[in-house]
N, C-alpha and C positions, 0 to 999 in steps of 0.2 A: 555433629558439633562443628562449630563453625569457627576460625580465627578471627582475630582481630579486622583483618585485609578482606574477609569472604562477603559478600552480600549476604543480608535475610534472607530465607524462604521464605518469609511473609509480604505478599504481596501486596504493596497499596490501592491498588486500585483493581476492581474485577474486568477482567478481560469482556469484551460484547463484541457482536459483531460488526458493530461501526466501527469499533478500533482496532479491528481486526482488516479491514477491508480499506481505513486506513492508513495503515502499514504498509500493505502491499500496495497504495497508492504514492504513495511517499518514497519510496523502495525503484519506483516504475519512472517517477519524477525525478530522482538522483540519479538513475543509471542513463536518463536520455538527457544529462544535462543540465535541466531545467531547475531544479533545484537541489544544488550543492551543498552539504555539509560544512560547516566553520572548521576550520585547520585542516582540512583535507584537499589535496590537488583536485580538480574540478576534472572527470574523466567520462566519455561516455561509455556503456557496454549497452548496446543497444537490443542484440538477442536477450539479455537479461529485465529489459525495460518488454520489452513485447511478452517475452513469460510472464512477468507481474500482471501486464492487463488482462493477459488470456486465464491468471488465476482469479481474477474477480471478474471474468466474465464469466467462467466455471462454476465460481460460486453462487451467480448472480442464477444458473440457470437451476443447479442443484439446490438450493432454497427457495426455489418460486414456491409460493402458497403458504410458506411460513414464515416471513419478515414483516414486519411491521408496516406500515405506510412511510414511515419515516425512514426507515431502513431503503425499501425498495427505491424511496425517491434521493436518498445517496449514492446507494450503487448506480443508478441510471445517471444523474448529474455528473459521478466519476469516471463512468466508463466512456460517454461523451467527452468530458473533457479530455481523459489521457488519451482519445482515439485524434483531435486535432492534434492538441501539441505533440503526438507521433508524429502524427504528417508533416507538420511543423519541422520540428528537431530531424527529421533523418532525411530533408531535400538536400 
């Protein structure tokens, strides 16, 4: 049962693996700076920004042979990009 104040358990949208991979690129982007959250002090944690990449490059290796063409060609696009603006962000 749920109050007034609780969220649904009904979730709007089905979770996939793009938005899943994402997340944790979004997650990897806030922690090295690059893209900051609205109202929140802009901080970096850079060990936590390198964890996000190395978990979708984990997943990127663990789902080879069953991702879509579209899928594969995200994760590659993302893990390129978040590997510059690493190098980028932590000179």
């Amino acid at each position: 049962m749920t109050g007034p104040h609780e969220p649904s358990l009904t979730p709007s949208d089905p979770v996939d693996f793009s938005a899943l991979i994402m997340g944790f690129s979004s997650a990897a982007l806030y922690y090295m700076g690059v893209a900051p959250v609205a109202g929140k002090i802009a901080t970096t944690n850079f060990p936590l920004a390198r964890q996000n990449i190395d978990i979708i490059k984990m997943l990127s290796e663990k789902t080879r042979g069953n991702l879509t063409p579209e899928e594969v060609s995200l994760i590659q696009r993302l893990i390129a990009d978040l590997q510059l603006k690493w190098l980028e962000a932590s000179k």
